[in-house]
TIVO-2410 file (N, C-alpha, C; in nm, 3 decimals):
# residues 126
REC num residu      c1      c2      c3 atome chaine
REC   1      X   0.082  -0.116   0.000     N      A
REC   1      X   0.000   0.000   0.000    CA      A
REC   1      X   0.088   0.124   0.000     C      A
REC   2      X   0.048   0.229  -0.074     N      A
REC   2      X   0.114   0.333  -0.125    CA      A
REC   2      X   0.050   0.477   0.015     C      A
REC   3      X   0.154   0.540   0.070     N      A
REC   3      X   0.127   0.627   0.149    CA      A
REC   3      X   0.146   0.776   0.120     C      A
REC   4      X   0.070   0.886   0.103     N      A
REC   4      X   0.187   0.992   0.087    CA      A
REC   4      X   0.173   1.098   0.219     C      A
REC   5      X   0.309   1.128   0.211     N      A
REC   5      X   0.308   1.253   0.352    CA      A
REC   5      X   0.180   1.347   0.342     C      A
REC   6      X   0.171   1.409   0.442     N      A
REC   6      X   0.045   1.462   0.471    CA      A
REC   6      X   0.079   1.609   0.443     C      A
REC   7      X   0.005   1.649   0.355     N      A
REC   7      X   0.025   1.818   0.291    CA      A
REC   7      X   0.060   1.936   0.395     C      A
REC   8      X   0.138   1.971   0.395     N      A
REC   8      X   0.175   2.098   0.456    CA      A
REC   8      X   0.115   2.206   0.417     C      A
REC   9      X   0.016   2.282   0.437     N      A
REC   9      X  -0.014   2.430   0.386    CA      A
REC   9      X   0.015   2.507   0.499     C      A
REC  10      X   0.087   2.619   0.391     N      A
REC  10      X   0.180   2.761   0.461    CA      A
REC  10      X   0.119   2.879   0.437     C      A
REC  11      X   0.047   2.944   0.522     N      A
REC  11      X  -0.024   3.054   0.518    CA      A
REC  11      X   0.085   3.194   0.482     C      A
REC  12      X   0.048   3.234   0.339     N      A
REC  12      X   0.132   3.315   0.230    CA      A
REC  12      X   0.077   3.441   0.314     C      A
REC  13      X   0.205   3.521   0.331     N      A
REC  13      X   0.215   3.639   0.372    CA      A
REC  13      X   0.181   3.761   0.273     C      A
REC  14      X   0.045   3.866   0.272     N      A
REC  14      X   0.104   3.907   0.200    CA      A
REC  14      X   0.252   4.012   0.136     C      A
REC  15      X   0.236   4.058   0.001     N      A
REC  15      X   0.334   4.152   0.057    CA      A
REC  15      X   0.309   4.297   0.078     C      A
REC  16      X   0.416   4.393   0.114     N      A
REC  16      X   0.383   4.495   0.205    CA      A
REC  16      X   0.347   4.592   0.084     C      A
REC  17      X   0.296   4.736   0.120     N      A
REC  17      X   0.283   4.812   0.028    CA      A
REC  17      X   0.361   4.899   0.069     C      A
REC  18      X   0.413   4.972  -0.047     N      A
REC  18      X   0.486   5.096  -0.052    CA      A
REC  18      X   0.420   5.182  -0.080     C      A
REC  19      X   0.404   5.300   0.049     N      A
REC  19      X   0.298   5.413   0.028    CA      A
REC  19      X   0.371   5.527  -0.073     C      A
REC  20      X   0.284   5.529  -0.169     N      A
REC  20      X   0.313   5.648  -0.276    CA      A
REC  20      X   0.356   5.802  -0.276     C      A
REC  21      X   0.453   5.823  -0.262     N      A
REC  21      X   0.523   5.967  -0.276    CA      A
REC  21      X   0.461   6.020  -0.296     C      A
REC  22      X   0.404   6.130  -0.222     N      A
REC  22      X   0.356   6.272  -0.188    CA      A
REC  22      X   0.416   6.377  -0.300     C      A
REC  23      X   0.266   6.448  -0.384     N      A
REC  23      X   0.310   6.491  -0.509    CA      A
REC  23      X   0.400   6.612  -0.495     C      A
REC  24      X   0.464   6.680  -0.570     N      A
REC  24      X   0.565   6.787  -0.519    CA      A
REC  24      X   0.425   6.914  -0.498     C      A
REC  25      X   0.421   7.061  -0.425     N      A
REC  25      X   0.376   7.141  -0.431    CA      A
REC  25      X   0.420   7.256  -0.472     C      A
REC  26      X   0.363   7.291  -0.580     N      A
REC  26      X   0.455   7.434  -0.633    CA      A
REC  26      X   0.386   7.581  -0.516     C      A
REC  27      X   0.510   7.594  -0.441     N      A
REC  27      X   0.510   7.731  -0.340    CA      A
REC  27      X   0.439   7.845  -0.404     C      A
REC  28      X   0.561   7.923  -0.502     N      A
REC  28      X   0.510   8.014  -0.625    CA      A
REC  28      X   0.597   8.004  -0.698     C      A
REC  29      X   0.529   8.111  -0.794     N      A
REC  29      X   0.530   8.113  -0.975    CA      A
REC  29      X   0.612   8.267  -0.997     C      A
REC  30      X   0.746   8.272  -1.036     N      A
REC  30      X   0.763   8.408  -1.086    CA      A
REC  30      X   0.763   8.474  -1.211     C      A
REC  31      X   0.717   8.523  -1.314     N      A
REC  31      X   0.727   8.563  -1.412    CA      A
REC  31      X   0.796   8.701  -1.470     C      A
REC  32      X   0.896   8.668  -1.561     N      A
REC  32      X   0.997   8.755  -1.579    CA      A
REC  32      X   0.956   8.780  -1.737     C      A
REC  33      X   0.875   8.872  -1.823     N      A
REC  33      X   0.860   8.887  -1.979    CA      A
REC  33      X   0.994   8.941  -1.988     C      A
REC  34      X   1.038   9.019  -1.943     N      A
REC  34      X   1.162   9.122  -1.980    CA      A
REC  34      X   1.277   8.935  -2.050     C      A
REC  35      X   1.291   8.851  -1.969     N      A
REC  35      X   1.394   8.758  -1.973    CA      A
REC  35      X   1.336   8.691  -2.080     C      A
REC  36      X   1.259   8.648  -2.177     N      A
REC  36      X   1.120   8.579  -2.058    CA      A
REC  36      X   1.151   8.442  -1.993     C      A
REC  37      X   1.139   8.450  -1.909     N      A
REC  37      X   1.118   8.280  -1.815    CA      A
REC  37      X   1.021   8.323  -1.677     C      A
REC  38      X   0.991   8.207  -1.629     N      A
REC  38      X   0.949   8.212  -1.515    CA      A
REC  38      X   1.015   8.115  -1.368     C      A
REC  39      X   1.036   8.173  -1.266     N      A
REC  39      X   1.093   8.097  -1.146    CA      A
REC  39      X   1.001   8.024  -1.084     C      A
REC  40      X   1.031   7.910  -1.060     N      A
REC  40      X   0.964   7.808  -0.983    CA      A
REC  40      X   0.961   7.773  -0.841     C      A
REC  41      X   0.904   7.782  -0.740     N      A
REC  41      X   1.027   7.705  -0.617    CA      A
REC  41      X   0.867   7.641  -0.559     C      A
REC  42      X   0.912   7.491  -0.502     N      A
REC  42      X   0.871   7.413  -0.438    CA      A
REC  42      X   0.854   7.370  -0.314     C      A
REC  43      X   0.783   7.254  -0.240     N      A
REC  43      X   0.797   7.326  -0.133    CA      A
REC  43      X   0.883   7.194  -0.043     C      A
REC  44      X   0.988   7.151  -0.157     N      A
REC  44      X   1.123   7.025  -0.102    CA      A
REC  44      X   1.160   7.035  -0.212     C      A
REC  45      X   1.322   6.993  -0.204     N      A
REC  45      X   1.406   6.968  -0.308    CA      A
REC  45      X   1.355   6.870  -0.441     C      A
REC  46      X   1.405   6.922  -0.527     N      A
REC  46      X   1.391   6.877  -0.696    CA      A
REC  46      X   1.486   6.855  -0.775     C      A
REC  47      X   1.448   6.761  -0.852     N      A
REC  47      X   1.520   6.734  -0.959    CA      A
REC  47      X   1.502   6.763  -1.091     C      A
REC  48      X   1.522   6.833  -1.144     N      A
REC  48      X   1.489   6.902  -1.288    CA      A
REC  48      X   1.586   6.820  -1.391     C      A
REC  49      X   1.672   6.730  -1.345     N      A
REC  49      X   1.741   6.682  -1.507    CA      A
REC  49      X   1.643   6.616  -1.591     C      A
REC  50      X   1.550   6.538  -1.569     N      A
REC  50      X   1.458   6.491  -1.640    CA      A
REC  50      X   1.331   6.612  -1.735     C      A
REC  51      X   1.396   6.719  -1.703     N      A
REC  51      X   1.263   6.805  -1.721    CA      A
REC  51      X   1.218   6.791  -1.850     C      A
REC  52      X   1.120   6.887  -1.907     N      A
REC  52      X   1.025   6.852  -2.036    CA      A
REC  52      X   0.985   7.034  -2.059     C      A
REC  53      X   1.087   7.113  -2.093     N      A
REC  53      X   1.043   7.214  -2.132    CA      A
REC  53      X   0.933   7.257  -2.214     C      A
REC  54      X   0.929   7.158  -2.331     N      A
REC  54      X   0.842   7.176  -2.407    CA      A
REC  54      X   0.676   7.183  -2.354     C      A
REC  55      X   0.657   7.119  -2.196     N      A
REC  55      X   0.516   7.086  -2.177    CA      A
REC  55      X   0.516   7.240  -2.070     C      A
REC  56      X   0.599   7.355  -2.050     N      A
REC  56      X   0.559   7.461  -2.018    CA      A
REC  56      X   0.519   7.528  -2.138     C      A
REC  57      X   0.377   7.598  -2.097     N      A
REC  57      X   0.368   7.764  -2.171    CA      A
REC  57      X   0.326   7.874  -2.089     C      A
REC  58      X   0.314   7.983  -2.166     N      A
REC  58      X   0.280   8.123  -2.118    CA      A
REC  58      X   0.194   8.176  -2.165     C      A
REC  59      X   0.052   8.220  -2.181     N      A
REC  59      X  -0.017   8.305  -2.246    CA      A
REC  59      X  -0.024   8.440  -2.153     C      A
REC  60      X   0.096   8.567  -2.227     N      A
REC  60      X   0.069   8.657  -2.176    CA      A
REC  60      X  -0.021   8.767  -2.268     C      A
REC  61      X  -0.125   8.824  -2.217     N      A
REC  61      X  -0.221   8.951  -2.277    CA      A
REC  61      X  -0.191   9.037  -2.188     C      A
REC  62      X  -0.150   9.095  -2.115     N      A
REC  62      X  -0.084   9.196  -2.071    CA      A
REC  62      X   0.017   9.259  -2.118     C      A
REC  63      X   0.135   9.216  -2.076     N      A
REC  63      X   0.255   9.302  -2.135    CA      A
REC  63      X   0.308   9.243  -2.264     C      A
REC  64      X   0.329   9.129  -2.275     N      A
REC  64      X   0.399   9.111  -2.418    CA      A
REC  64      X   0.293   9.010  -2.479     C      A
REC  65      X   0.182   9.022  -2.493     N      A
REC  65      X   0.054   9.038  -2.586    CA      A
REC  65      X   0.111   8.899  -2.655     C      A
REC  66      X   0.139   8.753  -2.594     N      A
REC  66      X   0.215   8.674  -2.700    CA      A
REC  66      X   0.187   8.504  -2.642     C      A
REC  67      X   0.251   8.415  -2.697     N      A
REC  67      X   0.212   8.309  -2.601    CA      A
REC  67      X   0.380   8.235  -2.637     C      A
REC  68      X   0.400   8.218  -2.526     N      A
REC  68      X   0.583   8.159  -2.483    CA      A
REC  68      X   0.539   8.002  -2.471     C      A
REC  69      X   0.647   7.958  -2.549     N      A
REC  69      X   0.679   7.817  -2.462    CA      A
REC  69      X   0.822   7.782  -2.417     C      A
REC  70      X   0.888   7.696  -2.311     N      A
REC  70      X   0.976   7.646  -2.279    CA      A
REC  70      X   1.093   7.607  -2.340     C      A
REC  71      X   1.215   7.689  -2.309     N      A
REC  71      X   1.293   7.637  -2.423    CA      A
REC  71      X   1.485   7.580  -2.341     C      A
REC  72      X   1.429   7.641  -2.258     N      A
REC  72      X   1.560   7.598  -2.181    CA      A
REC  72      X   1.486   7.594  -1.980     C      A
REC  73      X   1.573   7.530  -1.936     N      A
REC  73      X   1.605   7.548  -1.786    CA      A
REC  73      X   1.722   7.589  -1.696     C      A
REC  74      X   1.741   7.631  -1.580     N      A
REC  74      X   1.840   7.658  -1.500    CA      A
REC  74      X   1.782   7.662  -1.333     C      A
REC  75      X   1.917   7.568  -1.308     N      A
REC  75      X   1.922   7.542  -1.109    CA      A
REC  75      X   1.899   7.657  -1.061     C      A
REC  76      X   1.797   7.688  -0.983     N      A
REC  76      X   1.849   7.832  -0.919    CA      A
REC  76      X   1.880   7.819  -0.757     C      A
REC  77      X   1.869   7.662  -0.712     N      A
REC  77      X   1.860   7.663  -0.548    CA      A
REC  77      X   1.777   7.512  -0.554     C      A
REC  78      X   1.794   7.472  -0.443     N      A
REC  78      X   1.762   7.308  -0.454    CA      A
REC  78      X   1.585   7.283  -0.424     C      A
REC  79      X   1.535   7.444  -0.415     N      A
REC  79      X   1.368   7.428  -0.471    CA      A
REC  79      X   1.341   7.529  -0.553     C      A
REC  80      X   1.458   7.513  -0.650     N      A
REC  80      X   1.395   7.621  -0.714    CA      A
REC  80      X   1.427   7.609  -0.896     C      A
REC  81      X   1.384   7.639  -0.997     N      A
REC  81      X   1.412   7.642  -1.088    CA      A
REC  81      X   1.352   7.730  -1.179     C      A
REC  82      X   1.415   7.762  -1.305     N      A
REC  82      X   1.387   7.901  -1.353    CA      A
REC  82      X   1.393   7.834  -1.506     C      A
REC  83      X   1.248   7.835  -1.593     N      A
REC  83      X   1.233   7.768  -1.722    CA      A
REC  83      X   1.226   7.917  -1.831     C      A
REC  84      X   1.305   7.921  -1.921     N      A
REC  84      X   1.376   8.038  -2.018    CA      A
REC  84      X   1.251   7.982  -2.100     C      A
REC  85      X   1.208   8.106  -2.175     N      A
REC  85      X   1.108   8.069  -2.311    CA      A
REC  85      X   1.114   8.124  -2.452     C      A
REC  86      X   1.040   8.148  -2.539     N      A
REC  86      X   1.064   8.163  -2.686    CA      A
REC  86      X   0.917   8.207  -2.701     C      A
REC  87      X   0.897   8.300  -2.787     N      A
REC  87      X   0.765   8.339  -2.841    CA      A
REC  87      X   0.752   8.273  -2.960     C      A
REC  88      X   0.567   8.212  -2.949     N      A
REC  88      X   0.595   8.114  -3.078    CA      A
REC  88      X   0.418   8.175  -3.137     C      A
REC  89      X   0.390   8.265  -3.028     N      A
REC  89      X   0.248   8.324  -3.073    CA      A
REC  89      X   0.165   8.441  -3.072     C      A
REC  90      X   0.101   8.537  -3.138     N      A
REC  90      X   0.013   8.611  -3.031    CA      A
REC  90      X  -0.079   8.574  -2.954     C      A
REC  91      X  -0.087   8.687  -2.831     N      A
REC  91      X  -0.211   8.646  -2.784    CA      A
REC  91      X  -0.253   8.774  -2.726     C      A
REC  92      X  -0.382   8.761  -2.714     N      A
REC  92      X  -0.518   8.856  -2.684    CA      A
REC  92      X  -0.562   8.884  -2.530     C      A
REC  93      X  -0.534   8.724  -2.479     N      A
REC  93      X  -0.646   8.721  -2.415    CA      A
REC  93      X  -0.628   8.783  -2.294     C      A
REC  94      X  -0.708   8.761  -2.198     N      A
REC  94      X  -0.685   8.841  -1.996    CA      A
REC  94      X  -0.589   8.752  -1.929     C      A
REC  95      X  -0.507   8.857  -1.855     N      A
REC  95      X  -0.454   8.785  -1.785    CA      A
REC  95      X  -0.269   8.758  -1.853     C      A
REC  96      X  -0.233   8.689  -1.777     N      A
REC  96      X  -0.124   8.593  -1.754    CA      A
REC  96      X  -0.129   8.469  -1.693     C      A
REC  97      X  -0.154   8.358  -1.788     N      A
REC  97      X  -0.172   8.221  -1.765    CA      A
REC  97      X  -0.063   8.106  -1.781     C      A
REC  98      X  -0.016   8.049  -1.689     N      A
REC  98      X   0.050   7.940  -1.730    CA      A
REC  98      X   0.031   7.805  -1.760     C      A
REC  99      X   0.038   7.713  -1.853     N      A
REC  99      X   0.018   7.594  -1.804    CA      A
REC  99      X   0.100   7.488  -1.853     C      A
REC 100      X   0.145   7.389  -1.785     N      A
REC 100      X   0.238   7.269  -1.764    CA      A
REC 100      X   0.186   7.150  -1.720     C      A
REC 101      X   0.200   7.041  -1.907     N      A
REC 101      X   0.177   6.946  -1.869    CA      A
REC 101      X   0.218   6.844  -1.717     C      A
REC 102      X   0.173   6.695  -1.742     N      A
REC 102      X   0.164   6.633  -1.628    CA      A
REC 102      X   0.310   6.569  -1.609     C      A
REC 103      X   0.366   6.534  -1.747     N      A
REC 103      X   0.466   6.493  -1.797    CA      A
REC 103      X   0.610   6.592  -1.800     C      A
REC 104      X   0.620   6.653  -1.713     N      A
REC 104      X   0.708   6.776  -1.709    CA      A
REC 104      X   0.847   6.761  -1.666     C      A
REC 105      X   0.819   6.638  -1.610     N      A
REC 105      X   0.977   6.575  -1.541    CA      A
REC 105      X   1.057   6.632  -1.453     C      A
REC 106      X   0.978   6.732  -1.347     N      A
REC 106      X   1.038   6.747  -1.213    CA      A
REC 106      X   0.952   6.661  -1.097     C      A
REC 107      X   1.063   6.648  -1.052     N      A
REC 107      X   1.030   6.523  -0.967    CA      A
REC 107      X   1.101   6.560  -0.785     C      A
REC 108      X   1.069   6.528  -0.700     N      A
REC 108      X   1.140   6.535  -0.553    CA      A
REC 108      X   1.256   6.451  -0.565     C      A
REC 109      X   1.330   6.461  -0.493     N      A
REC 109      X   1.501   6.471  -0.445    CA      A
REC 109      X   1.477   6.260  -0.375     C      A
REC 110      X   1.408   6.314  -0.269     N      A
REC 110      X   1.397   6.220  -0.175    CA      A
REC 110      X   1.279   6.129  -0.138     C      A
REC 111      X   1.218   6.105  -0.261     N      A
REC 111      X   1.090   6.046  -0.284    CA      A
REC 111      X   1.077   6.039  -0.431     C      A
REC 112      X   1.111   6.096  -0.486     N      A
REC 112      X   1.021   6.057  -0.637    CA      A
REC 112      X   0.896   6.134  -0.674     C      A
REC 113      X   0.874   6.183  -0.557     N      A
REC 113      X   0.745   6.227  -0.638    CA      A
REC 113      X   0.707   6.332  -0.712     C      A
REC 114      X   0.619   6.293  -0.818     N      A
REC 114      X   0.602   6.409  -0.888    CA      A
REC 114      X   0.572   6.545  -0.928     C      A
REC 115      X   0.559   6.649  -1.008     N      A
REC 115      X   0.482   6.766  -1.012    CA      A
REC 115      X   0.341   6.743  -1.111     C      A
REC 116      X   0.220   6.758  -1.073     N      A
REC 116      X   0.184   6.692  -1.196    CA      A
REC 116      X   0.106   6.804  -1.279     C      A
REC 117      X   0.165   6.950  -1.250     N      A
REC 117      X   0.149   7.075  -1.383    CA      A
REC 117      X   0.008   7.127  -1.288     C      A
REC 118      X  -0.010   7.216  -1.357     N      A
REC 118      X  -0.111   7.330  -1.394    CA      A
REC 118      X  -0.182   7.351  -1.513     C      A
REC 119      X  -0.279   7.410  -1.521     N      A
REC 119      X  -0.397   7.421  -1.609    CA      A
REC 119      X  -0.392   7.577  -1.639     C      A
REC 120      X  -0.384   7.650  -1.677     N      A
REC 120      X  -0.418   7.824  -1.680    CA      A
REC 120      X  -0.374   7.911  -1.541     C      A
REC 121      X  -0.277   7.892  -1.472     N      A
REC 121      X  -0.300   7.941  -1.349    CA      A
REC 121      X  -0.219   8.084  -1.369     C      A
REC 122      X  -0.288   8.167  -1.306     N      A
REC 122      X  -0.234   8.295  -1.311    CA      A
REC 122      X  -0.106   8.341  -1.279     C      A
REC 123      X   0.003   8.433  -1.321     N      A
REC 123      X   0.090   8.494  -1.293    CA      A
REC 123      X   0.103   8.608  -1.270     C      A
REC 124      X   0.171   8.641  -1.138     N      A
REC 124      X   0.281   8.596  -1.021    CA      A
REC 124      X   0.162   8.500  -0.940     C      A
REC 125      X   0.223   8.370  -0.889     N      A
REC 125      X   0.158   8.301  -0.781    CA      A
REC 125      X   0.237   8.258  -0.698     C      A
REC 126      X   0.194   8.234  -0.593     N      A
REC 126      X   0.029   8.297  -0.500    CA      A
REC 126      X   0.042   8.465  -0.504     C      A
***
């Protein structure tokens, strides 16, 4: 007669979760037409080598009546960064609006986490 050992079942642990990095918060917004760029600073250190200039713009109707997009970057301080632009339009409309895709590629220092842009938000902010 044929016997077999008696099944062992091992109650599977699951596994742990890794709580998701806290998105970056943009402090404020500075806007410079004279340069044109605008200064950034956050509210923890960043990493801008990954950045994505192209997913900043500017619609200014105020002073230089035009719409900027992103054409360079520069470190200005370890929350801070300052995106240089190019006029590629007119514009009409009210205001001074910025907006930056989700895909922008600043990211936190010590987490990862992301910035994930703006929609039209006014300039100087707050």
């Amino acid at each position: 007669m044929l016997s077999f050992p008696q099944a062992v079942y091992r109650r599977r642990i699951p596994p742990q979760k890794i709580p998701a990095a806290p998105p970056l918060v943009l402090v404020s917004a500075g806007y410079e037409p004279e340069v044109p760029s605008i200064d950034l600073l956050f509210d923890r250190d960043i990493d801008f080598s990954g950045i994505d200039v192209s997913a900043f713009t500017v619609a200014d109707g105020v002073i230089a009546m035009c719409t900027w997009v992103g054409t360079g970057s520069y470190w200005l301080g370890s929350r801070w960064v300052q995106v240089l632009f190019t006029r590629v339009a007119d514009f009409s409309g009210p205001g001074t609006l910025m907006t930056v895709g989700a895909g922008n590629g600043i990211v936190a220092v010590e987490d990862g986490g992301g910035w994930a842009g703006v929609v039209g938000m006014g300039l100087p902010w707050p």
